[in-house]
OpenMM code with the backbone's topology and positions (N, CA, C; nanometers):
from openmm import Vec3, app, unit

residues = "UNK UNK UNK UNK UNK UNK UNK UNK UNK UNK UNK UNK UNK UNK UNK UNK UNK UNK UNK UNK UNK UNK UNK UNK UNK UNK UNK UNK UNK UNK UNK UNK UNK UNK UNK UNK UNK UNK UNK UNK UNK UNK UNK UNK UNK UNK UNK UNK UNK UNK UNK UNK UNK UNK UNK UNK UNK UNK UNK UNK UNK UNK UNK UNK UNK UNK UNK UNK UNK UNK UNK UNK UNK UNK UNK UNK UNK UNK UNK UNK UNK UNK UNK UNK UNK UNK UNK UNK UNK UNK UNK UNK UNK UNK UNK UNK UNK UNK UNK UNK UNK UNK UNK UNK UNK UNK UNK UNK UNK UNK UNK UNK UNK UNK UNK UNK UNK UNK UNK UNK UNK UNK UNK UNK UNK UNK UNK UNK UNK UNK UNK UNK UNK UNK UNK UNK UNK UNK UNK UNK UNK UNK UNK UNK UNK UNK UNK UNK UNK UNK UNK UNK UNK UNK".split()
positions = [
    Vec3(20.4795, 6.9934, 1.2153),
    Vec3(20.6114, 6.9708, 1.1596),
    Vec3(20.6576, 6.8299, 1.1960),
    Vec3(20.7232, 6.7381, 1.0799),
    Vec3(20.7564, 6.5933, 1.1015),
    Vec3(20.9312, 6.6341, 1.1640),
    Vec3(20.9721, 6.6011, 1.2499),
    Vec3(21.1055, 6.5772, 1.2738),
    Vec3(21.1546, 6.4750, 1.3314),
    Vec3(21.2754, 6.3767, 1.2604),
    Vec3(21.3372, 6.3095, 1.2876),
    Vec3(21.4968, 6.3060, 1.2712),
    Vec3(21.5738, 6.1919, 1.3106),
    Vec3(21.6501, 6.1810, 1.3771),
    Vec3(21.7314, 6.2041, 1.2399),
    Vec3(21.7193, 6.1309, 1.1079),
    Vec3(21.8341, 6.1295, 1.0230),
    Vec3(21.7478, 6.1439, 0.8797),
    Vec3(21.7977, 6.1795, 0.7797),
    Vec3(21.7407, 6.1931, 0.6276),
    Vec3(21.6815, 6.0798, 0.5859),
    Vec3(21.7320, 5.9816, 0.6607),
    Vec3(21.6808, 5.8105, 0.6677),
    Vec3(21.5460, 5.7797, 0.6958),
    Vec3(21.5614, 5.8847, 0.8322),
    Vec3(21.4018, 5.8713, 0.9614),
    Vec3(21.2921, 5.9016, 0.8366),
    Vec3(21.2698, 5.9472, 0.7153),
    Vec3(21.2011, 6.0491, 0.6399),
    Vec3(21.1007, 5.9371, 0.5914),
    Vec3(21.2039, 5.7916, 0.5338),
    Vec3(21.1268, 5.6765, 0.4620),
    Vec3(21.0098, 5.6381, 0.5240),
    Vec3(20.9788, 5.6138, 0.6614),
    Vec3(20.8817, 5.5818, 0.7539),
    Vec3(20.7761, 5.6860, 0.7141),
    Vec3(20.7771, 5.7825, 0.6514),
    Vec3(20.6540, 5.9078, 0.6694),
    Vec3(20.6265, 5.8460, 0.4987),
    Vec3(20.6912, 5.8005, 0.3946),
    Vec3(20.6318, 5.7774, 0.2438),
    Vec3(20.5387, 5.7582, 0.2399),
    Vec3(20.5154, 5.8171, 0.1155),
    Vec3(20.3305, 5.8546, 0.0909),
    Vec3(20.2298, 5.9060, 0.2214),
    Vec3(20.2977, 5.9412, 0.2524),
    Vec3(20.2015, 6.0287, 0.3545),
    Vec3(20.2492, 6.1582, 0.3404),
    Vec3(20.1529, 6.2751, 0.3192),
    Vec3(20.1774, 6.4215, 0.3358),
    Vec3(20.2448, 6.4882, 0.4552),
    Vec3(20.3105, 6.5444, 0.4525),
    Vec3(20.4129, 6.5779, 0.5472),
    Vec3(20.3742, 6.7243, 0.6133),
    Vec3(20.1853, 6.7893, 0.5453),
    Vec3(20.1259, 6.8628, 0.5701),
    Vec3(20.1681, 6.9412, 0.4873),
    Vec3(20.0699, 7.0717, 0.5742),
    Vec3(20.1011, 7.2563, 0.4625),
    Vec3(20.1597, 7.2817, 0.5698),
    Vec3(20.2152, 7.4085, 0.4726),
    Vec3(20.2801, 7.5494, 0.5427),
    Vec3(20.1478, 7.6420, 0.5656),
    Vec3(20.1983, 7.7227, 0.6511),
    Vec3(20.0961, 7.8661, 0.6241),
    Vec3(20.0913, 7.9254, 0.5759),
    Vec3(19.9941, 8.0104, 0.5036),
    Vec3(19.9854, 8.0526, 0.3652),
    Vec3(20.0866, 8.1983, 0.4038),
    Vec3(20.1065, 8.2151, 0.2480),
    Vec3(20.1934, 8.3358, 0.2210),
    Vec3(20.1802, 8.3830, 0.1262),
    Vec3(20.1324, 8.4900, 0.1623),
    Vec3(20.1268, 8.5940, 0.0215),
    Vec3(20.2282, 8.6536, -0.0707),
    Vec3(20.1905, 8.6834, -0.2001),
    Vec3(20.2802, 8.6651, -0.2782),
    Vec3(20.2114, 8.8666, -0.3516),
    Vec3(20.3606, 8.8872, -0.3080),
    Vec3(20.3535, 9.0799, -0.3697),
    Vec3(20.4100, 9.1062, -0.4910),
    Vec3(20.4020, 9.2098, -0.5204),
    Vec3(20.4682, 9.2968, -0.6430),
    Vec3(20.6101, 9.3198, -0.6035),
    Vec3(20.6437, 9.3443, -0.4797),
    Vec3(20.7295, 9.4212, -0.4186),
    Vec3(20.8638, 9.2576, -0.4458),
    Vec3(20.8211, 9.1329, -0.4194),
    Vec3(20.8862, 9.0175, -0.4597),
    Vec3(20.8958, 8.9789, -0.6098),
    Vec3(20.7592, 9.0137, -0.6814),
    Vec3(20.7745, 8.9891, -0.8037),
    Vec3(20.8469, 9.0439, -0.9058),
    Vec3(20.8952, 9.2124, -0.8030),
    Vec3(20.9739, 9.2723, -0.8833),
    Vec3(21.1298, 9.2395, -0.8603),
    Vec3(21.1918, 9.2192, -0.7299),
    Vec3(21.3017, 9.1750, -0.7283),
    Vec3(21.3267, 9.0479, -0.7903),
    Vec3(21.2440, 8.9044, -0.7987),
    Vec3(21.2703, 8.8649, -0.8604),
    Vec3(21.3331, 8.8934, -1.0512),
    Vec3(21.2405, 8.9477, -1.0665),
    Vec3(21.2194, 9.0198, -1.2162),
    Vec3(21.3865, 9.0751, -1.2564),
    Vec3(21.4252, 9.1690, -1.1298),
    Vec3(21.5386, 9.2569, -1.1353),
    Vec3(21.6607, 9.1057, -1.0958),
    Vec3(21.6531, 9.0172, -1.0241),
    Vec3(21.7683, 8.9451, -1.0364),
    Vec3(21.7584, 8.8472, -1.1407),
    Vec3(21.6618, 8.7861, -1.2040),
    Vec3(21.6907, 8.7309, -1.3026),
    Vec3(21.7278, 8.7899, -1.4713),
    Vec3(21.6608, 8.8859, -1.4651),
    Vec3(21.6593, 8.9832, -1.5594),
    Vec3(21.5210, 8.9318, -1.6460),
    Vec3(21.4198, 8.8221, -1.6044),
    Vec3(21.2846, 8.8235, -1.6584),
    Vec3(21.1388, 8.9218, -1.6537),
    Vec3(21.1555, 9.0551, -1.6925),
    Vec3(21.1080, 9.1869, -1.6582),
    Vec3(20.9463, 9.2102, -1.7121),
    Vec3(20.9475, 9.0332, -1.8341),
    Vec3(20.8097, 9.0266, -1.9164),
    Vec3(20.6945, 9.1285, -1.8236),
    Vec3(20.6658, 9.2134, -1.8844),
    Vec3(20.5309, 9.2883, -1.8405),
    Vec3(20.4252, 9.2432, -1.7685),
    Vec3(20.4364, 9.0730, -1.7869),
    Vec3(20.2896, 9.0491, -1.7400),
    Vec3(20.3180, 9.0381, -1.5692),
    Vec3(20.4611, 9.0487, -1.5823),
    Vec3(20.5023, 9.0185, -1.4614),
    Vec3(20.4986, 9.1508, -1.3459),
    Vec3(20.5610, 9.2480, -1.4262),
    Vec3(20.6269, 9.3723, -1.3762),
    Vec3(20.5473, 9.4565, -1.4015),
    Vec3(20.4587, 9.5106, -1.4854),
    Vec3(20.3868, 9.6194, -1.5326),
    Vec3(20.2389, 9.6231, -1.5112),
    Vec3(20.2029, 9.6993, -1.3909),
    Vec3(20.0647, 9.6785, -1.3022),
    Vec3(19.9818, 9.7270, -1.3532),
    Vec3(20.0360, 9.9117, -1.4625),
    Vec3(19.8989, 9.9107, -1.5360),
    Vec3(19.8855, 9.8760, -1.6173),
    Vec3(19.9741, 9.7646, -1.7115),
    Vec3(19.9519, 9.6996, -1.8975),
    Vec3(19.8291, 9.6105, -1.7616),
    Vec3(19.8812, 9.5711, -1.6844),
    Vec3(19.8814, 9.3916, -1.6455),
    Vec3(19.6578, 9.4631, -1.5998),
    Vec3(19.6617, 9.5781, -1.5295),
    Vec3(19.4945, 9.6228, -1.4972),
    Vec3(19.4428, 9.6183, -1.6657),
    Vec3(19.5256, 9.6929, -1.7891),
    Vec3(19.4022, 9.6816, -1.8820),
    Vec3(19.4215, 9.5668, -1.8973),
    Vec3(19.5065, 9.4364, -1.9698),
    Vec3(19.5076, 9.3525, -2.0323),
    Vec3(19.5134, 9.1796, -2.0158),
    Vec3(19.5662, 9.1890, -1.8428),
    Vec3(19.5649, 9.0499, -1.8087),
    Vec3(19.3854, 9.0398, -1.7752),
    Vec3(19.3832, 8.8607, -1.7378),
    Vec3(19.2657, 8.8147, -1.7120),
    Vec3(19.2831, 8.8658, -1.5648),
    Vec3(19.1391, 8.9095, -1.4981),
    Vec3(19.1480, 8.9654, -1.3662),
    Vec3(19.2509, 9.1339, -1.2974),
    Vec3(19.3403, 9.1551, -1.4481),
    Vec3(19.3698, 9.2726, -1.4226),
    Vec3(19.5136, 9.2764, -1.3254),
    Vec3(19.5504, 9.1633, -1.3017),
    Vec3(19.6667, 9.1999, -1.1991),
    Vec3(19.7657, 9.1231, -1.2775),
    Vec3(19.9204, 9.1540, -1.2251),
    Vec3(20.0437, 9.0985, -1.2812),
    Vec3(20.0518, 8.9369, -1.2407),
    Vec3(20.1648, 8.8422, -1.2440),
    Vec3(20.1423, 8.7041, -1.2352),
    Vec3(20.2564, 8.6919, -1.1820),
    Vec3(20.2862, 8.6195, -1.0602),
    Vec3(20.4483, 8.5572, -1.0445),
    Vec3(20.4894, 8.4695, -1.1390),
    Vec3(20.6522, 8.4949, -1.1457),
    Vec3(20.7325, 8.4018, -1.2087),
    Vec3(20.6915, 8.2489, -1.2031),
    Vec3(20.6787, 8.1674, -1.2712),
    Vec3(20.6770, 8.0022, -1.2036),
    Vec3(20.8292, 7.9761, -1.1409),
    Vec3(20.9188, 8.0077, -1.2011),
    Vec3(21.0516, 8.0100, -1.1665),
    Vec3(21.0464, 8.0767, -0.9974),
    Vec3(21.0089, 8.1617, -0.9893),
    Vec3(21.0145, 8.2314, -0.8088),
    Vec3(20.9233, 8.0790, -0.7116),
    Vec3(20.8250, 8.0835, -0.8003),
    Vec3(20.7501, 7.9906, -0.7328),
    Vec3(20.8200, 7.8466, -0.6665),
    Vec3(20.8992, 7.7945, -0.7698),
    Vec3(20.9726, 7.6734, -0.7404),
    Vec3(21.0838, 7.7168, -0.6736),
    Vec3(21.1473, 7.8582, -0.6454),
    Vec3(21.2343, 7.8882, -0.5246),
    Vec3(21.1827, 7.9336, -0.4019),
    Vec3(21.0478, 7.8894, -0.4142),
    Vec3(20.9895, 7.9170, -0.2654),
    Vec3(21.0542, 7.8022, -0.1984),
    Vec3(21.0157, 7.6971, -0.2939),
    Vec3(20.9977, 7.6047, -0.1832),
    Vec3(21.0797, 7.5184, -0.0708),
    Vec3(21.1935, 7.5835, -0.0994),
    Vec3(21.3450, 7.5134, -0.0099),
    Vec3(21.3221, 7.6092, 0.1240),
    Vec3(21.2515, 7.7554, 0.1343),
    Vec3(21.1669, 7.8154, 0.2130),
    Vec3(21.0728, 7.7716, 0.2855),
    Vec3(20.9739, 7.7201, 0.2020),
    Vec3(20.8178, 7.6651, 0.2912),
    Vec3(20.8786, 7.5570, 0.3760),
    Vec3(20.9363, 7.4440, 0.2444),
    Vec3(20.9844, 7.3179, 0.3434),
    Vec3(20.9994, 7.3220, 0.4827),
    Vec3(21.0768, 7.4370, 0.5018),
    Vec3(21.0850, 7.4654, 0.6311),
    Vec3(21.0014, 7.4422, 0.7645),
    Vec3(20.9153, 7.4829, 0.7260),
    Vec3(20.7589, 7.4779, 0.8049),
    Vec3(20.7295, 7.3059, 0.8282),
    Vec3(20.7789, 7.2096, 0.7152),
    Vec3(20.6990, 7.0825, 0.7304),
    Vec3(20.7945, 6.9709, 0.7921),
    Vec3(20.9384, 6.9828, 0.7566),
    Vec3(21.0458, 6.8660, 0.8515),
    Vec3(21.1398, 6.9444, 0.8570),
    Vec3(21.2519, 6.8671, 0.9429),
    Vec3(21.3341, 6.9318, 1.0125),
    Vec3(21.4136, 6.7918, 1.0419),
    Vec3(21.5445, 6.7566, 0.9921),
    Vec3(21.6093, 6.6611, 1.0179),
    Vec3(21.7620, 6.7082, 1.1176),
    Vec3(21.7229, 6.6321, 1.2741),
    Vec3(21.7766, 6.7352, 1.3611),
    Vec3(21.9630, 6.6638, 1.3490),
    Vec3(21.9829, 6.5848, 1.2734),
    Vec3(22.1149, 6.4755, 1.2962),
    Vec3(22.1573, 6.4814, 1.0907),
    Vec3(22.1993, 6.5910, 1.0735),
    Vec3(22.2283, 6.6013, 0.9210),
    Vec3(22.3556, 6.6266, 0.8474),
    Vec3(22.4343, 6.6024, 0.7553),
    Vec3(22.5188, 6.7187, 0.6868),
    Vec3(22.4677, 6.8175, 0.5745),
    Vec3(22.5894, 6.8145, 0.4851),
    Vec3(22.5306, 6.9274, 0.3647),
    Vec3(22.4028, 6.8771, 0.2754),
    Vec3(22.3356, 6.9488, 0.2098),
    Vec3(22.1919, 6.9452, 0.2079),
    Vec3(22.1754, 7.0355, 0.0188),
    Vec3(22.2082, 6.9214, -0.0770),
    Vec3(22.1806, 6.9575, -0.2229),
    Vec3(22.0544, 6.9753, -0.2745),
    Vec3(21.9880, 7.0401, -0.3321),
    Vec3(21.8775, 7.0045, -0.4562),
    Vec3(21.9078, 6.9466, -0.5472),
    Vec3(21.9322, 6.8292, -0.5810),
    Vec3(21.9372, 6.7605, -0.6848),
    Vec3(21.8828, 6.7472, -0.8167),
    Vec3(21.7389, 6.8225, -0.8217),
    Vec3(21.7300, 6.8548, -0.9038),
    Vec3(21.5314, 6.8053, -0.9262),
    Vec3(21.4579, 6.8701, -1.0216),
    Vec3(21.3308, 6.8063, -1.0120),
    Vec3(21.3451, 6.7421, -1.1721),
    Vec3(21.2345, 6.6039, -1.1833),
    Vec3(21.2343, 6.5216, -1.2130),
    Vec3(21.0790, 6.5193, -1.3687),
    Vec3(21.0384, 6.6839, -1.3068),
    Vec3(20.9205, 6.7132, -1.3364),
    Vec3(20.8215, 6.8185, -1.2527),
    Vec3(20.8576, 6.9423, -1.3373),
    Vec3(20.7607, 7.0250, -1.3137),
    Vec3(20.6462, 7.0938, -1.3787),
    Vec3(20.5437, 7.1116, -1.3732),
    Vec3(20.3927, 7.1822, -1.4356),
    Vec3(20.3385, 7.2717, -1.3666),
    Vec3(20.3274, 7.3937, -1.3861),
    Vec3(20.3001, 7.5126, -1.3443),
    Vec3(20.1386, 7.5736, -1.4601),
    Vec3(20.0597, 7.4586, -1.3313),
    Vec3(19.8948, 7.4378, -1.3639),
    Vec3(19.8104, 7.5736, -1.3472),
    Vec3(19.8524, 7.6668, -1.2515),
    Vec3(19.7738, 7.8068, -1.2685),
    Vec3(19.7920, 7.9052, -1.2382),
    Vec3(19.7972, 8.0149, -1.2976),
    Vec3(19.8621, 8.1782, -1.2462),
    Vec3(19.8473, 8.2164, -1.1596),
    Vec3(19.9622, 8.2988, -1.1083),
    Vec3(19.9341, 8.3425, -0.9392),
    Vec3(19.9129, 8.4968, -0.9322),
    Vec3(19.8080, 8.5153, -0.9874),
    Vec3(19.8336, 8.7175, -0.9361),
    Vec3(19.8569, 8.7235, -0.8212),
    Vec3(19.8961, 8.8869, -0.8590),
    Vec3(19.9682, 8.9277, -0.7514),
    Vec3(19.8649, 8.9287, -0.6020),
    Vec3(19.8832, 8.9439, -0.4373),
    Vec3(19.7819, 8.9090, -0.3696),
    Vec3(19.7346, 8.8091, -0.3275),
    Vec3(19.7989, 8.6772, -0.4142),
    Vec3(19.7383, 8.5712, -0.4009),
    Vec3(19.8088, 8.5071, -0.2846),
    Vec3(19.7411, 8.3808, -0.1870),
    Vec3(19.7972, 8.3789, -0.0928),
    Vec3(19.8229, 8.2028, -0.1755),
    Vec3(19.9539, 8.1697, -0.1086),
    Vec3(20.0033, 8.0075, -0.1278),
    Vec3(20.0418, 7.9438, -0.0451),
    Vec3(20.0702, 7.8382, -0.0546),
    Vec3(20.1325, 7.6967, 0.0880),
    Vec3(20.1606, 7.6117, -0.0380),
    Vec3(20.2591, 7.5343, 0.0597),
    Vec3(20.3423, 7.4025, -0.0104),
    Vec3(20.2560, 7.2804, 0.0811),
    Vec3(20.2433, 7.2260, -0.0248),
    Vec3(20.2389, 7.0773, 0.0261),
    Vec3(20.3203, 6.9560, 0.0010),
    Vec3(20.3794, 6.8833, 0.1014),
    Vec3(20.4941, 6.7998, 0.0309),
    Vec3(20.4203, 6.6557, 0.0643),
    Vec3(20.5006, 6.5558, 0.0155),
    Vec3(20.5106, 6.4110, 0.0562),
    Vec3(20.6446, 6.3465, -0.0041),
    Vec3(20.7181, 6.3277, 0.1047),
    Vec3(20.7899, 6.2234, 0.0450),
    Vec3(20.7650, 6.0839, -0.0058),
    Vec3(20.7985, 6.0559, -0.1238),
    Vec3(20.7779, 5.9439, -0.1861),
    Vec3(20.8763, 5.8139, -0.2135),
    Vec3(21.0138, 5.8643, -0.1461),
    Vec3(21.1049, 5.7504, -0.1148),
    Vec3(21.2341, 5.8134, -0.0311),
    Vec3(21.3262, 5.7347, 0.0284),
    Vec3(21.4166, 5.7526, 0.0735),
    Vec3(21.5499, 5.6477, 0.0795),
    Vec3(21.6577, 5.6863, 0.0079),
    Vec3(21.6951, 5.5549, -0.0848),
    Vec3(21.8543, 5.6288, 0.0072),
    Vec3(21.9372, 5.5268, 0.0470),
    Vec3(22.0463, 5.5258, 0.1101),
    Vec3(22.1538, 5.5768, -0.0137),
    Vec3(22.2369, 5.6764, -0.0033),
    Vec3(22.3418, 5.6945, -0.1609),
    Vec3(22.4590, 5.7523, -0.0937),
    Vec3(22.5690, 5.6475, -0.0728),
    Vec3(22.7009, 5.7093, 0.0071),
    Vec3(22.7470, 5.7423, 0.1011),
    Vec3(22.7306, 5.8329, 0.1187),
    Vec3(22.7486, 5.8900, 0.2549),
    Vec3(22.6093, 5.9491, 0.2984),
    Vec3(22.5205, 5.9513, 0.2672),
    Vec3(22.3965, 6.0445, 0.2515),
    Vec3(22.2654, 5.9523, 0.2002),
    Vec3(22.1679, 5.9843, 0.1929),
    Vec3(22.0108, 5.9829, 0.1547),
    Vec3(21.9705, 6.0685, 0.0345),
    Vec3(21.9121, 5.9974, -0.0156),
    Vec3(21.8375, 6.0562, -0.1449),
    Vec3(21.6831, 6.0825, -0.1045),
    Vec3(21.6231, 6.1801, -0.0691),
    Vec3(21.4532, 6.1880, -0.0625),
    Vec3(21.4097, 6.2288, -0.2357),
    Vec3(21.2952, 6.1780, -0.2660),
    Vec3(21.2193, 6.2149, -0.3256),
    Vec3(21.0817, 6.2641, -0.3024),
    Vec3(21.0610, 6.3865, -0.3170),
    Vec3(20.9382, 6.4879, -0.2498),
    Vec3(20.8490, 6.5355, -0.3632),
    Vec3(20.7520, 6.5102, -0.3665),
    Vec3(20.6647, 6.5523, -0.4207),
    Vec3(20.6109, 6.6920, -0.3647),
    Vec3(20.6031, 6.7520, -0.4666),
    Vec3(20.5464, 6.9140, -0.4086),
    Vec3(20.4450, 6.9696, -0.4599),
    Vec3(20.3742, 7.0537, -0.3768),
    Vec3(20.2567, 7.0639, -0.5016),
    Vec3(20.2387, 7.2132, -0.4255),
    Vec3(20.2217, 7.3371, -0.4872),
    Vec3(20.1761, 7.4829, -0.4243),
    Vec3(20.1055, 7.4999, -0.4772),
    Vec3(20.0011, 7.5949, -0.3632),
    Vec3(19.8272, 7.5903, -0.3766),
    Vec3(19.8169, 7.6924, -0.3968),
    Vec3(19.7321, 7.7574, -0.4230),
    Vec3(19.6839, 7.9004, -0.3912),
    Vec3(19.5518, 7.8770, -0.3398),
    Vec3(19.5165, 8.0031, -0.2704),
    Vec3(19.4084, 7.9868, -0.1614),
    Vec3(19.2829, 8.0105, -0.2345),
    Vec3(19.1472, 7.9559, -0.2332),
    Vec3(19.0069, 7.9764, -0.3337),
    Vec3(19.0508, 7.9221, -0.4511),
    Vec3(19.1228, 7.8377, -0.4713),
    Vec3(19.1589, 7.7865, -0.6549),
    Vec3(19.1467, 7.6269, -0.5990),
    Vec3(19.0766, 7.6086, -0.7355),
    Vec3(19.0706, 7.4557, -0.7758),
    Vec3(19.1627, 7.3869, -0.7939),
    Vec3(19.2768, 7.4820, -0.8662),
    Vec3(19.4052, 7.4549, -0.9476),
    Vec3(19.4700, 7.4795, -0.8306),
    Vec3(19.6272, 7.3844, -0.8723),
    Vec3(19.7397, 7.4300, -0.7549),
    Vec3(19.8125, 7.5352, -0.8720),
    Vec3(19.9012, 7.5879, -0.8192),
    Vec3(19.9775, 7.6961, -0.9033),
    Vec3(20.1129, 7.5925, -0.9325),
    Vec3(20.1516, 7.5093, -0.8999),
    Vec3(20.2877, 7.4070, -0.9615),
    Vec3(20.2755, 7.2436, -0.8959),
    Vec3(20.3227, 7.1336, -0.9871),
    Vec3(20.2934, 7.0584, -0.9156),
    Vec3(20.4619, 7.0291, -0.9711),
    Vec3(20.5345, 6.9429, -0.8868),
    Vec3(20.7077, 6.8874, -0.9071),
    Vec3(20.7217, 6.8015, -0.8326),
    Vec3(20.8264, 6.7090, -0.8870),
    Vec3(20.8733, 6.5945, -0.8366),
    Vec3(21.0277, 6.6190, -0.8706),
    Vec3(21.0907, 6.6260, -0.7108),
    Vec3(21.2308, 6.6636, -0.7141),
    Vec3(21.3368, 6.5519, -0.6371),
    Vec3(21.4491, 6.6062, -0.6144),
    Vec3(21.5451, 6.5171, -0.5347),
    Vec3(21.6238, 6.5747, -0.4761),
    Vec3(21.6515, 6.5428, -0.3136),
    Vec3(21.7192, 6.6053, -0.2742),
    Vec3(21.8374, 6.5154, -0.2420),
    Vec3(21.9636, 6.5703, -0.2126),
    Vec3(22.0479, 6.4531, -0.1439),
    Vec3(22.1031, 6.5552, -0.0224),
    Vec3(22.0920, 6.4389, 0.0776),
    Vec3(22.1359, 6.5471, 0.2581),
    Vec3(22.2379, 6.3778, 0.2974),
    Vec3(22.3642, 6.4832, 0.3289),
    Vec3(22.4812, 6.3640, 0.3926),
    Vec3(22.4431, 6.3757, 0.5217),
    Vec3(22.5281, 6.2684, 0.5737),
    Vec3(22.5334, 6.1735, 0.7071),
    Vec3(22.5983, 6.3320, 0.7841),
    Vec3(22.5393, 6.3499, 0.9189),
    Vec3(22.6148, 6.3916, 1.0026),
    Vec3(22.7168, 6.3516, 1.0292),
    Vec3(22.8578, 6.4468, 1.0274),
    Vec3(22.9698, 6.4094, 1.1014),
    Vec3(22.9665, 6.3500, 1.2570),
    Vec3(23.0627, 6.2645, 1.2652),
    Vec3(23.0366, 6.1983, 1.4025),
    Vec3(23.0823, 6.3144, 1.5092),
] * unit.nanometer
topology = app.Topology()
chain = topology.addChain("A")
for resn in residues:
    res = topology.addResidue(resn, chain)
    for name in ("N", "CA", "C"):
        topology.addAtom(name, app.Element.getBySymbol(name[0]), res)
C-alpha cells in the first residue's frame, strides 16, 4: 500500500502502478443484489439455469456496471492519503469492459496514477484502472477516471 501525506504526495508515484489488490471473488449472491438495486435483472445475469444451458461456459456474468463500483472498494487496498478532506468521483473519462466475468471468477484492481494537478482547494488525480480476472488474458474493464479529494482542514 502507497501512503502519503496529501492528494498532492500521489504526483511523485505517476506512471508507476500503485500495485494489486487481493483477489476477490465475485458470487451470484452479489450479482443478484446488484441486479435487485438497480433493477438490471437481464437473465444472463440472474438466471443460473437459462445462463448453464445457454451462456458460453454455462455460468451467469457480472454487471460491468457492479464491476466499476468495485473499485472505490479495492482502491482501498492500494493508497491511503493520511492528511485529506471530502473525496468526489469525478467521473471516468473512458471505460471498456474487455471480458466477461462469470460467476466464481476471482478479480483485483490495478491502478496507476497518471497525474496530479492542484484545483482549489483540493487535487485532481487521474487513475487509470484496469480489473483482472484471475487465468484470463483479458482484463474484465479497463477506465480512466478522476477523482477530486480537498485539502484537509487545518
Amino acid at each position: 500500500m502507497v501512503t502519503v501525506e496529501t492528494a498532492m504526495d500521489l504526483a511523485q508515484h505517476s506512471g508507476t502502478p500503485l500495485g494489486a489488490t487481493e483477489w476477490m471473488e465475485i458470487t451470484q449472491e452479489q450479482i443478484d443484489a446488484f441486479a435487485e438495486l438497480t433493477g438490471d435483472d437481464h437473465w444472463i445475469h440472474v438466471d443460473v439455469a437459462r445462463a448453464a444451458r445457454e451462456q458460453p461456459g454455462g455460468k451467469t456474468i457480472a454487471h460491468g456496471l457492479f464491476l466499476i463500483s468495485l473499485i472505490p472498494r479495492l482502491q482501498r487496498q492500494l493508497f491511503r492519503i493520511e492528511r485529506r478532506g471530502a473525496g468526489l468521483n469525478y467521473g471516468y473519462d473512458r471505460v471498456r469492459f474487455t471480458a466477461p466475468v462469470p460467476v466464481g471468477s476471482l478479480v483485483r484492481l490495478v491502478q496507476t496514477v497518471t497525474s496530479a494537478t492542484r484545483r482549489g482547494q483540493g487535487t485532481q488525480l487521474a487513475i487509470s484502472s484496469t480489473i483482472e480476472i484471475k487465468d484470463s488474458e483479458r482484463p474484465a474493464l479497463v477506465a480512466e477516471g478522476l477523482l477530486l479529494i480537498g485539502d484537509a482542514l487545518p
